[in-house]
DOVO-733825 format. One record per residue (C-alpha): x, y, z; residue in three letters. Coordinates in nm, 2 decimals. Example, Ala and Ser with C-alpha at 12.3 -4.5 7.8 and 13.67 -1.06 7.14 Angstrom:
2
> x;y;z;rest
> 1.23;-0.45;0.78;ALA
> 1.37;-0.11;0.71;SER
***
This chain:
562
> x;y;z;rest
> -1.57;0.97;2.34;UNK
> -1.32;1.26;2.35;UNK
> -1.08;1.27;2.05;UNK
> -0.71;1.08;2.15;UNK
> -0.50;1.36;1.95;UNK
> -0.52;1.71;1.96;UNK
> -0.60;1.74;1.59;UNK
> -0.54;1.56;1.28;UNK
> -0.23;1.62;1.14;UNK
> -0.13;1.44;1.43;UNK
> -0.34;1.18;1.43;UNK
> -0.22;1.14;1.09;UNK
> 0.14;1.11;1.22;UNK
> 0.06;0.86;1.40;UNK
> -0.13;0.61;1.17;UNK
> 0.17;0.67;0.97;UNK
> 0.44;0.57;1.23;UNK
> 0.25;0.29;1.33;UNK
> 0.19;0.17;0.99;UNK
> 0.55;0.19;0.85;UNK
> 0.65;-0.03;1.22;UNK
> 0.37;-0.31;1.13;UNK
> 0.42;-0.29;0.78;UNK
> 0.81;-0.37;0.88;UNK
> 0.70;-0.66;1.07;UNK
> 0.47;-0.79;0.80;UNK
> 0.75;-0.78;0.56;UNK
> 0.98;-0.95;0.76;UNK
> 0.69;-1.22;0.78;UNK
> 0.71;-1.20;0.37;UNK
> 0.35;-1.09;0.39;UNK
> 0.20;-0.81;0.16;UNK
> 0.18;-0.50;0.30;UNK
> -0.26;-0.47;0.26;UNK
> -0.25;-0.75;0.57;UNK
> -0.06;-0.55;0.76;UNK
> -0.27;-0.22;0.68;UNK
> -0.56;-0.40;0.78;UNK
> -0.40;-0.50;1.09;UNK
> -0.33;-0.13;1.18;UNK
> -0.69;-0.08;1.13;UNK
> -0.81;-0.29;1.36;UNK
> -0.57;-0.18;1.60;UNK
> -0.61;0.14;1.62;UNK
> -1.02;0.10;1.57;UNK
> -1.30;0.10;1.83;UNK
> -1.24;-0.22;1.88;UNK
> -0.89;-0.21;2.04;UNK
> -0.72;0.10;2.10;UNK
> -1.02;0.38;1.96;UNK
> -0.78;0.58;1.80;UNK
> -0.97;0.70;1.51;UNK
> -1.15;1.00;1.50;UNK
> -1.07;1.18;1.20;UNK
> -1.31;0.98;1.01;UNK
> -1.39;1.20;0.71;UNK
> -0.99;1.31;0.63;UNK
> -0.91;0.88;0.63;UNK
> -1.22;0.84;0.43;UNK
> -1.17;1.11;0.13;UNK
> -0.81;0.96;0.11;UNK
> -0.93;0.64;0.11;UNK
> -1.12;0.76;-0.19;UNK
> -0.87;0.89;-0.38;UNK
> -0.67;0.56;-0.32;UNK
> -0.93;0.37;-0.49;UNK
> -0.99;0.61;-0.77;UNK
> -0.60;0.56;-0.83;UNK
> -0.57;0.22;-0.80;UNK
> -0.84;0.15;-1.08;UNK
> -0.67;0.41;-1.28;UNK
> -0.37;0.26;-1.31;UNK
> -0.52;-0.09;-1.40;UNK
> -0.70;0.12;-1.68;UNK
> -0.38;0.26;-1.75;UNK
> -0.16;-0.10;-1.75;UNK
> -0.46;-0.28;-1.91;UNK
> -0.22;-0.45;-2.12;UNK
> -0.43;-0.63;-2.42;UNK
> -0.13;-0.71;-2.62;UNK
> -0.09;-1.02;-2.36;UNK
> -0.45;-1.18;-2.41;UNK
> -0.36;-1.18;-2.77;UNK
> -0.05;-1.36;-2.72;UNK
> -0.18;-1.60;-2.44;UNK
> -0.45;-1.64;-2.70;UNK
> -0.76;-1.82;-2.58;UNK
> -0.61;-1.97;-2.24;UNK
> -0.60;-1.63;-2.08;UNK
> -1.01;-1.59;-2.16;UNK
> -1.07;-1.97;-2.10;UNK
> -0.88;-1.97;-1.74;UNK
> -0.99;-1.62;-1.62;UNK
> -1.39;-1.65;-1.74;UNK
> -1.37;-2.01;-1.60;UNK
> -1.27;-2.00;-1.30;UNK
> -1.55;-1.67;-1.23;UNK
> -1.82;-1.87;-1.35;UNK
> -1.66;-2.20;-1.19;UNK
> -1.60;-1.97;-0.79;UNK
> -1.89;-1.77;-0.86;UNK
> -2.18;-2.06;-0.87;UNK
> -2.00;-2.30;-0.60;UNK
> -1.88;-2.00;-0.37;UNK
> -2.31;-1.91;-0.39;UNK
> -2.44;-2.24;-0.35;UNK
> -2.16;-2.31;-0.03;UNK
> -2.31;-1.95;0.11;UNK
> -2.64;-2.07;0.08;UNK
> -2.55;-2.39;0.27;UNK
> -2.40;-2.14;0.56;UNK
> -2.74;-1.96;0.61;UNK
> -2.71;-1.65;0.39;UNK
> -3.00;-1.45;0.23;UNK
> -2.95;-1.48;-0.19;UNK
> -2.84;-1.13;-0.17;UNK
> -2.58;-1.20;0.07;UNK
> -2.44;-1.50;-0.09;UNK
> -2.42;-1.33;-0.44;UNK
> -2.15;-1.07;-0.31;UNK
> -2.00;-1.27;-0.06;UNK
> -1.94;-1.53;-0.37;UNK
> -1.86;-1.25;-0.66;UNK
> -1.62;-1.15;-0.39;UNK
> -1.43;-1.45;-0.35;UNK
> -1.38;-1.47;-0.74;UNK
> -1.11;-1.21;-0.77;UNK
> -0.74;-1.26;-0.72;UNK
> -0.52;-0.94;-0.62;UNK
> -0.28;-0.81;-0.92;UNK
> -0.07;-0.64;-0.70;UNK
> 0.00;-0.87;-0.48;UNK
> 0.04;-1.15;-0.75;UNK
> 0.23;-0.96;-1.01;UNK
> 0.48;-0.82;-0.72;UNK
> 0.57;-1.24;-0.60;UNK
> 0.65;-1.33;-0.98;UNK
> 0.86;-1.03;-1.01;UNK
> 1.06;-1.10;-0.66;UNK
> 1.10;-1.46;-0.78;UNK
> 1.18;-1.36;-1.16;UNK
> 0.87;-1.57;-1.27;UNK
> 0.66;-1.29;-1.48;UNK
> 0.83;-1.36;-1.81;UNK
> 0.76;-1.77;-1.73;UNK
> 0.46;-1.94;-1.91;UNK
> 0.24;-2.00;-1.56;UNK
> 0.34;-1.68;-1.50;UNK
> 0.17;-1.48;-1.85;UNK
> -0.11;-1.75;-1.82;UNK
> -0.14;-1.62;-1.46;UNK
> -0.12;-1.22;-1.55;UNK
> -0.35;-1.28;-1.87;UNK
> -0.61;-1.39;-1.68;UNK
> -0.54;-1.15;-1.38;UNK
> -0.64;-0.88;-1.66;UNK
> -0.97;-1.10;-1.75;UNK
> -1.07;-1.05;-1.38;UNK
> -1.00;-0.69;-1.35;UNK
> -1.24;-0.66;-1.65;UNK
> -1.51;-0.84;-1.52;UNK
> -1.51;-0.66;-1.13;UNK
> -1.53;-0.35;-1.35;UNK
> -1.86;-0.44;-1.51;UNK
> -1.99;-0.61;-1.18;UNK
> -1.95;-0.29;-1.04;UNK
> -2.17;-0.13;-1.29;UNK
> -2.43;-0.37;-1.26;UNK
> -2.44;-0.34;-0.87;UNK
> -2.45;0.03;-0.91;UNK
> -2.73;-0.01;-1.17;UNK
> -2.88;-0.19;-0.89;UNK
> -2.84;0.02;-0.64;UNK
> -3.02;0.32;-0.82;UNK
> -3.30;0.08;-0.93;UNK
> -3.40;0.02;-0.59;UNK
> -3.70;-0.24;-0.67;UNK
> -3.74;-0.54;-0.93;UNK
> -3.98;-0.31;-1.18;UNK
> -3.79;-0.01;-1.22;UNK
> -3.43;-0.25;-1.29;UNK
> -3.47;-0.27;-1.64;UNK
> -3.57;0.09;-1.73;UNK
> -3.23;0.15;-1.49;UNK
> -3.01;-0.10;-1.68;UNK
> -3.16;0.04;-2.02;UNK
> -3.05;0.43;-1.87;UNK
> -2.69;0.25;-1.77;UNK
> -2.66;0.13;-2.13;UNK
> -2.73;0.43;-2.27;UNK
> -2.51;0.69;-2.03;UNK
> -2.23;0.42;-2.06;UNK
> -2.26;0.38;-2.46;UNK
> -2.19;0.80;-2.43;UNK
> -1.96;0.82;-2.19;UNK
> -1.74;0.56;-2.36;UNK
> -1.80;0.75;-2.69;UNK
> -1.68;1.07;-2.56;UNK
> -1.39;0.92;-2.40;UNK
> -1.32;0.75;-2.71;UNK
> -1.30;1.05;-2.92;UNK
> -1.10;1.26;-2.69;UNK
> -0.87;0.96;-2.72;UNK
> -0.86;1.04;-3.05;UNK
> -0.83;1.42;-3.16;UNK
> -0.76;1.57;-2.79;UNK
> -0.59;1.35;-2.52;UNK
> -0.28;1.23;-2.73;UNK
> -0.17;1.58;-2.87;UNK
> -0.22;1.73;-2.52;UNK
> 0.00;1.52;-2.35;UNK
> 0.24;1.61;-2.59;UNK
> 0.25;1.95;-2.47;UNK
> 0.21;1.84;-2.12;UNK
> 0.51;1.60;-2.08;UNK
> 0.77;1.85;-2.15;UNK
> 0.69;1.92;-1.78;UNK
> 0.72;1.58;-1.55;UNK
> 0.52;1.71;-1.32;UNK
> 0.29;1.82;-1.48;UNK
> 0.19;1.51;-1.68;UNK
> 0.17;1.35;-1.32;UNK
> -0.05;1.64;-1.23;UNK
> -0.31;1.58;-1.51;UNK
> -0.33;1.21;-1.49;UNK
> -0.44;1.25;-1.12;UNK
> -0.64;1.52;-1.22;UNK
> -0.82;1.30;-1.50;UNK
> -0.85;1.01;-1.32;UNK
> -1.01;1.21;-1.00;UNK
> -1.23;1.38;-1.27;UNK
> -1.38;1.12;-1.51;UNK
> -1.43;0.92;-1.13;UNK
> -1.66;1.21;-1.04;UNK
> -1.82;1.22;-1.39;UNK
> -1.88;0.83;-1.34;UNK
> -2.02;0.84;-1.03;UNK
> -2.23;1.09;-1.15;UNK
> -2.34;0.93;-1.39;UNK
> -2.44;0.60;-1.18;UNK
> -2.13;0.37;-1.31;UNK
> -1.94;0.49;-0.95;UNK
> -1.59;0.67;-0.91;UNK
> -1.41;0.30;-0.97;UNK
> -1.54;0.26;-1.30;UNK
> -1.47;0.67;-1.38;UNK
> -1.16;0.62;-1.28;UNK
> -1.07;0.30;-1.42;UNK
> -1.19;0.41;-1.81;UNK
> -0.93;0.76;-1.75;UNK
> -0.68;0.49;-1.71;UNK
> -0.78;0.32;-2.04;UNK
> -0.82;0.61;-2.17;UNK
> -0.43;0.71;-2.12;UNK
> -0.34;0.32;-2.23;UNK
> -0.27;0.38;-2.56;UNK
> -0.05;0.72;-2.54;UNK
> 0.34;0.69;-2.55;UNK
> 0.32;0.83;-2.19;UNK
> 0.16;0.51;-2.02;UNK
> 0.44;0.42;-1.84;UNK
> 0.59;0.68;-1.74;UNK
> 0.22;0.78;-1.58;UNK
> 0.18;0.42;-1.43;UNK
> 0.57;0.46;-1.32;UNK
> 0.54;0.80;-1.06;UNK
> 0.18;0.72;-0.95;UNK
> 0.23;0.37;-0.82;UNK
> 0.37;0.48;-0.50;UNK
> 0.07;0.76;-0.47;UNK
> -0.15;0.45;-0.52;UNK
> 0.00;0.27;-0.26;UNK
> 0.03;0.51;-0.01;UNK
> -0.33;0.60;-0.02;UNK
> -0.49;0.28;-0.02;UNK
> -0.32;0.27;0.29;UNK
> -0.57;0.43;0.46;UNK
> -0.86;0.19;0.24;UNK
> -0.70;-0.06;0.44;UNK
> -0.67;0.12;0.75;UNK
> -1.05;0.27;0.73;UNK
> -1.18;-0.10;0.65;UNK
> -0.99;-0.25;0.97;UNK
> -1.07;0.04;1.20;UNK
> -1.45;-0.03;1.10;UNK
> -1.42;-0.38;1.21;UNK
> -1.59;-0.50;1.53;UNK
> -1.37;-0.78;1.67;UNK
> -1.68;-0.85;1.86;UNK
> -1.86;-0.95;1.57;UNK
> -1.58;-1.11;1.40;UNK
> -1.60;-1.45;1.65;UNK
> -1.94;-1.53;1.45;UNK
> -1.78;-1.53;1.15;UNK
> -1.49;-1.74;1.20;UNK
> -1.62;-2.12;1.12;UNK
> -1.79;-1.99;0.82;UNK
> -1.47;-1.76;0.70;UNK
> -1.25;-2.09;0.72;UNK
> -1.47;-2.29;0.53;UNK
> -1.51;-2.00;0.26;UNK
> -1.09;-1.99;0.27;UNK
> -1.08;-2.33;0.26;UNK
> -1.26;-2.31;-0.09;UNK
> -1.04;-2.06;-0.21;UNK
> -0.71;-2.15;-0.16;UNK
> -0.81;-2.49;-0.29;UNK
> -1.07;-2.51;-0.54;UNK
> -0.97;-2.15;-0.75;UNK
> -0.65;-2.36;-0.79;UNK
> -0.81;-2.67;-0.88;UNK
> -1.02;-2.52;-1.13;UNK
> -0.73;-2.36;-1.31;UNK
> -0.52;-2.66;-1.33;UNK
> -0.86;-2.85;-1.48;UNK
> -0.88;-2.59;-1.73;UNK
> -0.49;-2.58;-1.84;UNK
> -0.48;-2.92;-1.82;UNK
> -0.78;-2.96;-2.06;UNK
> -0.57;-2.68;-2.34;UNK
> -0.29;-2.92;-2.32;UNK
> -0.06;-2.73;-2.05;UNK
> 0.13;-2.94;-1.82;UNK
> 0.01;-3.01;-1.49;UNK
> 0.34;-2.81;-1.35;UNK
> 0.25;-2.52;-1.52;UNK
> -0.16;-2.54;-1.44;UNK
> -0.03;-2.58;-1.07;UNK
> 0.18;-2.30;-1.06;UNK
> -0.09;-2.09;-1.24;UNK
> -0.32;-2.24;-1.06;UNK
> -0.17;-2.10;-0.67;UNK
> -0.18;-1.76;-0.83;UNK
> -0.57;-1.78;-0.76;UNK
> -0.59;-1.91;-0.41;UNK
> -0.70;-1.55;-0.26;UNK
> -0.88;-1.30;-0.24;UNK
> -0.81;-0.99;-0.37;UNK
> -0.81;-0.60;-0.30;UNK
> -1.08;-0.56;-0.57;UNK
> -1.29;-0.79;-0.34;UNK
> -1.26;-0.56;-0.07;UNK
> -1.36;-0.26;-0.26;UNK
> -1.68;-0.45;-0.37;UNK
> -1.78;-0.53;-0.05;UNK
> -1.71;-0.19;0.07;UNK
> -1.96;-0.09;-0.25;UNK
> -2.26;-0.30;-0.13;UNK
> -2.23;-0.18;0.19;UNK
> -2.25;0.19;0.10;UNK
> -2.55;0.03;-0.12;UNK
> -2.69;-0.13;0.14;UNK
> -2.73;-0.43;0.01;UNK
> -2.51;-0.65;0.26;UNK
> -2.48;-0.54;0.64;UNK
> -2.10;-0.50;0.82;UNK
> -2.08;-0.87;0.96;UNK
> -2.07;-0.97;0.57;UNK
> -1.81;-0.66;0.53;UNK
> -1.62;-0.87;0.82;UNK
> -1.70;-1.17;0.68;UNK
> -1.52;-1.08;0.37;UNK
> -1.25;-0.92;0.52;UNK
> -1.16;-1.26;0.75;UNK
> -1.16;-1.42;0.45;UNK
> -0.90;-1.17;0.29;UNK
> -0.68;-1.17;0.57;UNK
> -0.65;-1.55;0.59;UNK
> -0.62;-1.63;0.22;UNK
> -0.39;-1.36;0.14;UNK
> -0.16;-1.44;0.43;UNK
> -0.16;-1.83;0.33;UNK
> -0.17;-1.81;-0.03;UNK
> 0.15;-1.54;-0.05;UNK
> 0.37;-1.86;0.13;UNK
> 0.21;-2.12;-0.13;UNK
> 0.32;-1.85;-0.41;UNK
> 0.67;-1.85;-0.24;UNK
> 0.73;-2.18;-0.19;UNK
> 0.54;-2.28;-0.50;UNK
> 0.82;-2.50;-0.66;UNK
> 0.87;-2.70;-0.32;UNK
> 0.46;-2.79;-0.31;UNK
> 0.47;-2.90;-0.67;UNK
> 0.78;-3.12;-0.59;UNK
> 0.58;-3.28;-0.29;UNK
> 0.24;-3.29;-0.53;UNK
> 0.29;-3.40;-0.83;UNK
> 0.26;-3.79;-0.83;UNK
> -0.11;-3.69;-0.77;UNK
> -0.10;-3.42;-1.00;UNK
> -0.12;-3.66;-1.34;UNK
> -0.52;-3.66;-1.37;UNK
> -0.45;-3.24;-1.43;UNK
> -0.23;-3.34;-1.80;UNK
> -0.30;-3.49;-2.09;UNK
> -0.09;-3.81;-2.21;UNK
> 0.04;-3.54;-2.45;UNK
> 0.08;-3.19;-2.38;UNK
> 0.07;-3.01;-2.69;UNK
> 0.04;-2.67;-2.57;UNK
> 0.37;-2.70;-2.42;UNK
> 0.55;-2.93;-2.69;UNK
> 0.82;-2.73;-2.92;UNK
> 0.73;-2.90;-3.18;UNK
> 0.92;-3.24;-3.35;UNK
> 1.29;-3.17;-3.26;UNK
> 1.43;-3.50;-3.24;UNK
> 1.60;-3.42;-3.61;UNK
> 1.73;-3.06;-3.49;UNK
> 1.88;-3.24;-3.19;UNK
> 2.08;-3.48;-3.32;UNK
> 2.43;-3.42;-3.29;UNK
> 2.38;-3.19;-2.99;UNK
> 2.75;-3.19;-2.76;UNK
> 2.60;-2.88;-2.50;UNK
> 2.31;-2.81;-2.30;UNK
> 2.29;-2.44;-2.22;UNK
> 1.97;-2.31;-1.95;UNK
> 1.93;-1.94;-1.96;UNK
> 1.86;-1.79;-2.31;UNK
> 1.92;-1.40;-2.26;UNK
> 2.18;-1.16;-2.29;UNK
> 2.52;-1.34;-2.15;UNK
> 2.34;-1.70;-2.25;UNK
> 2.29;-1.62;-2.59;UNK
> 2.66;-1.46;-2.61;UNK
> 2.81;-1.82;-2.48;UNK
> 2.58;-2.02;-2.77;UNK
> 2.73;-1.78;-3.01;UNK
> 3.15;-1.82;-2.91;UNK
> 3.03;-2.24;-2.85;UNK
> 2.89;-2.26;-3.22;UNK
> 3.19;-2.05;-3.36;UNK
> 3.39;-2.31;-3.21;UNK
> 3.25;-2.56;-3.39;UNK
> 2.96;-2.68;-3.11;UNK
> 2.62;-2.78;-3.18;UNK
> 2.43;-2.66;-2.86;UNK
> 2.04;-2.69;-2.75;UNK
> 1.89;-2.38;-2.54;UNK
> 1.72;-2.36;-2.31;UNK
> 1.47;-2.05;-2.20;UNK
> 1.15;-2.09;-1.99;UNK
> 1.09;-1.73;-2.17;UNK
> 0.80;-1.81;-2.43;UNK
> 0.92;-1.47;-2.68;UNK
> 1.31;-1.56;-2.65;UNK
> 1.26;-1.94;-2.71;UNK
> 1.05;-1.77;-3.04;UNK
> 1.32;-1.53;-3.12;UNK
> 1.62;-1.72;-3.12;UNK
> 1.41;-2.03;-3.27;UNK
> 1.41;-1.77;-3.55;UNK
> 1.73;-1.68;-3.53;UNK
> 1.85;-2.04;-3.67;UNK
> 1.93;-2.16;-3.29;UNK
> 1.78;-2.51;-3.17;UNK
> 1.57;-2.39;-2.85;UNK
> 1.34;-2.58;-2.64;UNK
> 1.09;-2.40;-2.37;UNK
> 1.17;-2.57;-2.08;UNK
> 1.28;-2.48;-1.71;UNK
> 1.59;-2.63;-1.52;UNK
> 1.41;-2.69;-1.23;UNK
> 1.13;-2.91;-1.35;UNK
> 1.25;-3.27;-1.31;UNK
> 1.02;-3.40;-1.58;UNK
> 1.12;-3.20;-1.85;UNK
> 1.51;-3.28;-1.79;UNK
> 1.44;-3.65;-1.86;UNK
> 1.29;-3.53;-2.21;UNK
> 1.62;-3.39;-2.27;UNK
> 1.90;-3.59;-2.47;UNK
> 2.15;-3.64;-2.14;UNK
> 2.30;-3.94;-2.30;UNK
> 2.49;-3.78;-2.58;UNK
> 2.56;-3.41;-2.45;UNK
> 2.96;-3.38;-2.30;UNK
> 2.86;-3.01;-2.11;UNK
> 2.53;-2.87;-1.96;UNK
> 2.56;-2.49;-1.88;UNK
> 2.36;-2.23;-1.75;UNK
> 2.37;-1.89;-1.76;UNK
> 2.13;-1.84;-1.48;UNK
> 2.21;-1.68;-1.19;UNK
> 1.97;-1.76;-0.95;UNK
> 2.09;-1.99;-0.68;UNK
> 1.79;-2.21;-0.63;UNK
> 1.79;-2.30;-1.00;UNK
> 2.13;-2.38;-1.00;UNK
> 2.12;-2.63;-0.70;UNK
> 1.74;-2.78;-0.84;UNK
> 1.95;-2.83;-1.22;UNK
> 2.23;-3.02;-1.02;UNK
> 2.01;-3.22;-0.82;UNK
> 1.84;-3.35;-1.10;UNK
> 2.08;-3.41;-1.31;UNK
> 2.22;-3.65;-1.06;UNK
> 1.90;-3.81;-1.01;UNK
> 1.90;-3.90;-1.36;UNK
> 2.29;-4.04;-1.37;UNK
> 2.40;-3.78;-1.58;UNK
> 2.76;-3.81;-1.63;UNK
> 2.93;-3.54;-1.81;UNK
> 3.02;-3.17;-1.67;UNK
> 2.81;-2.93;-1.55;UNK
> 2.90;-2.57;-1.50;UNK
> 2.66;-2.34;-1.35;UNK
> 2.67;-1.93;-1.31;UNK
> 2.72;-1.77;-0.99;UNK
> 2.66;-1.42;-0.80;UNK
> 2.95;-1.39;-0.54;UNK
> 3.25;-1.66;-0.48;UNK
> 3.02;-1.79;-0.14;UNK
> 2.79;-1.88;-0.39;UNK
> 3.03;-2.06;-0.57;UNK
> 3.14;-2.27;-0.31;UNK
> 2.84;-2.37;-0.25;UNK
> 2.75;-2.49;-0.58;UNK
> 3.07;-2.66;-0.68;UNK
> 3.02;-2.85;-0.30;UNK
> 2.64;-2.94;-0.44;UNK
> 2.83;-3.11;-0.72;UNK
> 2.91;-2.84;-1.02;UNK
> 3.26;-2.89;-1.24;UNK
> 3.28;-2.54;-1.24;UNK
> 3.12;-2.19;-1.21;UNK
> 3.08;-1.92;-1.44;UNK
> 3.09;-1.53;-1.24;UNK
> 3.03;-1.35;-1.52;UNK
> 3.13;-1.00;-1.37;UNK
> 3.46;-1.14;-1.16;UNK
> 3.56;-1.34;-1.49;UNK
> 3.51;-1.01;-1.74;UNK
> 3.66;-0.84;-1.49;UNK
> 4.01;-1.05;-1.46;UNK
> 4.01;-1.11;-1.90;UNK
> 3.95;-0.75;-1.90;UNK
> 4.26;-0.65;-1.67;UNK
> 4.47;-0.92;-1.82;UNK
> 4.40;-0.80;-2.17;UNK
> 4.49;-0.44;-2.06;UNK
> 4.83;-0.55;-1.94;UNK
> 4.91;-0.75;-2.22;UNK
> 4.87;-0.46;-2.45;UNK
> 5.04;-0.24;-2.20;UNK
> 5.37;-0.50;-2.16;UNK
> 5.36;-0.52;-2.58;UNK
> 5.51;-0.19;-2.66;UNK
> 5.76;-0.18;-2.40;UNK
> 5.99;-0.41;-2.50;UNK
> 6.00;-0.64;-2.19;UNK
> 6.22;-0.37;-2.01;UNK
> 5.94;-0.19;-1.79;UNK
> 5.68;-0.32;-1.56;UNK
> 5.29;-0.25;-1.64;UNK
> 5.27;0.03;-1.38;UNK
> 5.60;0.19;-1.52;UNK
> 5.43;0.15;-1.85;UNK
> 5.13;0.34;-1.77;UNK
> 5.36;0.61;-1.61;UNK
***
């Protein structure tokens, strides 16, 4: 068939047009961008439109997209989290692998599959996507939130282990029969044990005092870290580990240096926009054709995911001594497939080792549990509300893990309630105790409820929209619950259940904009705190105090000023 475009700078143009329009549509839709990539793939693929002819160009980019994206999860491979999640972040993230891993083969099996086949198609459906998960707990301020450090600690558990799965596969790969696979895995050993040695002591005496000198230049520093990451992926799949692993040890490599964010900071949007055309090249190879096969057994297979990786996590929390609210909100994090899964597939391909209606298979299976799972992530506080009276076999009688220890003592005498630990929170428990208060805060922030803990303050970890925990708290002898939160949800969820407890005393909550306000004083609030509007008006009224002082009465404030 005759090429569409003329050449392929314009061909290029035109993936990008028509990317940027679907990628609107998917974000209107509150779907990640990667499902509407895909979708621009298959669109503009043999399958539909035929578009694609610049094969090669898409593919090299696609490349470099991957080599980046593994980089910077290398380069953000933050350990100092799976210390201070301690052993749940090991526990939940090696769990549910093994736990997805074994069921996900055994319900391949069942659907026909040769071993082979089953092994990837269930390795794939262990991994959950970073990005994706790490971008809806940042839109929703949930990050800094227990399920949400449980959820990123063993997000980094998983990006580990596709790492060496990908070694092994490649190790595979080269070995190319059952008697030459050990003498291949004994070579992989070795080249790795060098590799990581050399890396190692260029992180020591080379790598930091370079980027000294590099960093007085921006660019520069950008320059070399895409340079290094392009390099050591070459250098890896050289050496049989494949560019993903190259490029994912020149991230850790970079890790420890003073410059890791600002690296991770410029080349996220390169990542991004190359992996476009990963997702574009993987959807533009798919045969819709081919696809209709596939659909009964890529339900089933979501089906699994977006319920069992969930159930598995909330097991395992529940078993540490986590609440069953936080193991289910964890516990959504999981219910998809992830980008990694994609890129592994992709690999086996190129190895041969599964054909492309496993590719597609895979693929389905992204596409339905990243669309479904990015609404259960959304809406996660809504599905917990309508699930948990069957939740209670997921928690202990006594959650220990989540228990601030014996503060019935510390919380005698308590007159205020205050929700929202952090900056303008922590200022109002100050002026209240000054005035002779005794108030109990509240933070659902594990390292602030630890800080001002040590600060002398009574705090509780807690979050003011979980209805359970507000019935732990002493209602009956407070006179004023505040919070300092601003988020509007939280505020109405707080008053709601406050009043389905009979709580009788006042309530003042914080608000962004006076509609907001309204709102909440008509949901039941004795007033609202807007912290900019009220500085604003004590700011100006202090000003024309002092202004009116040395006038004697006689001028005006303007005339004053003048």
């Amino acid at each position: 068939m005759s090429p569409i475009f003329s050449d392929v700078f314009t061909e290029i143009a035109v993936l990008l047009l028509l990317a940027a329009v679907i990628g609107a549509i998917g974000v209107r839709l509150r779907q990640p961008l990667i499902v509407a990539f895909i979708a621009v793939g298959i669109l503009v693929g043999p399958s539909v439109l035929g578009w694609v002819s610049a094969n090669d160009q898409v593919d090299l980019l696609a490349k470099l997209g991957i080599a980046l994206l593994l980089f910077v999860v290398g380069l953000k491979l933050d350990l100092h989290i799976i210390r201070t999640m301690g052993p749940v972040a090991l526990a939940t993230g090696l769990g549910q692998v093994i736990f997805t891993s074994v069921v996900g083969y055994f319900i391949a099996i069942a659907l026909g599959m040769t071993p082979v086949t089953a092994l990837y198609v269930a390795v794939a459906l262990t991994f959950s996507s970073t990005i994706i998960i790490v971008k809806l707990l940042s839109d929703k301020r949930e990050v800094d939130a227990l399920h949400g450090r449980i959820a990123i600690g063993f997000l980094i558990i998983q990006d580990i282990v596709v790492v060496l799965v990908m070694i092994g596969l490649t190790a595979v790969g080269e070995a190319g029969d059952a008697a030459s696979l050990g003498r291949e895995a004994l070579e992989v050993l070795i080249k790795g044990g060098l590799f990581i040695v050399t890396i190692g002591l260029l992180m020591r005496y080379v790598l930091t005092p370079l980027l000294h000198q590099l960093a007085r230049s921006s660019e520069l520093l950008v320059l070399f870290a895409i340079a290094w990451a392009v390099a050591l992926g070459a250098v890896g799949a050289y050496l049989g580990f494949s560019k993903e692993v190259g490029a994912f040890l020149a991230g850790v490599s970079l890790a420890s240096t003073p410059y890791r964010e600002a690296i991770g900071a410029r080349l996220v949007s390169l990542r991004d926009f190359l992996l476009l055309f990963f997702f574009i090249d993987l959807g533009a190879g798919l045969d819709l054709g081919m696809l209709g096969a596939q659909v009964v057994p890529a339900i089933l297979l979501s089906l699994f995911v977006l319920i069992g990786n969930p159930l598995i996590v909330m097991v395992i929390l529940g078993f540490m001594g986590y609440r069953k609210r936080t193991g289910f909100l964890a516990g959504l994090t999981v219910a998809q497939i992830s980008e990694f899964s994609l890129i592994l597939g992709a690999l086996g391909l190129s190895l041969g080792h599964i054909d492309a209606d496993t590719m597609g298979l895979i693929t389905l299976v992204g596409l339905i549990t990243i669309s479904a799972s990015t609404y259960m992530i959304l809406y996660s506080h809504r599905l917990y509300e309508w699930a948990a009276p069957w939740l209670g076999v997921f928690e202990r009688k006594q959650a220990y893990r989540e228990q601030a220890g014996d503060l019935a003592g510390e919380e005698d005498g308590v007159d205020v309630i205050l929700f929202g630990m952090g900056r303008f929170g922590s200022g109002i428990v100050q002026e209240l105790q000054q005035r002779g208060h005794r108030v109990l805060g509240v933070d659902f922030d594990p390292d602030l409820v630890r800080r001002h803990s040590g600060n002398g303050y009574v705090v509780r970890y807690g979050d003011a929209e979980d209805l359970e925990f507000l019935a732990t708290l002493p209602l009956e002898q407070v006179s004023w619950i505040l919070s300092s939160v601003r988020d509007m949800s939280i505020n109405l969820a707080l008053l709601h259940g406050l009043r389905e407890y009979g709580y009788s005393g006042k309530v003042a909550v914080t608000a962004h904009s006076r509609q907001d306000a309204e709102q909440l004083k008509n949901a039941g609030a004795d007033y609202v705190l807007m912290p900019y509007a009220d500085a604003a008006a004590e700011a100006v009224d202090n000003l024309f105090r002092q202004v009116r002082q040395p006038a004697s009465g006689s001028d005006t404030p303007m005339q004053a000023e003048n």
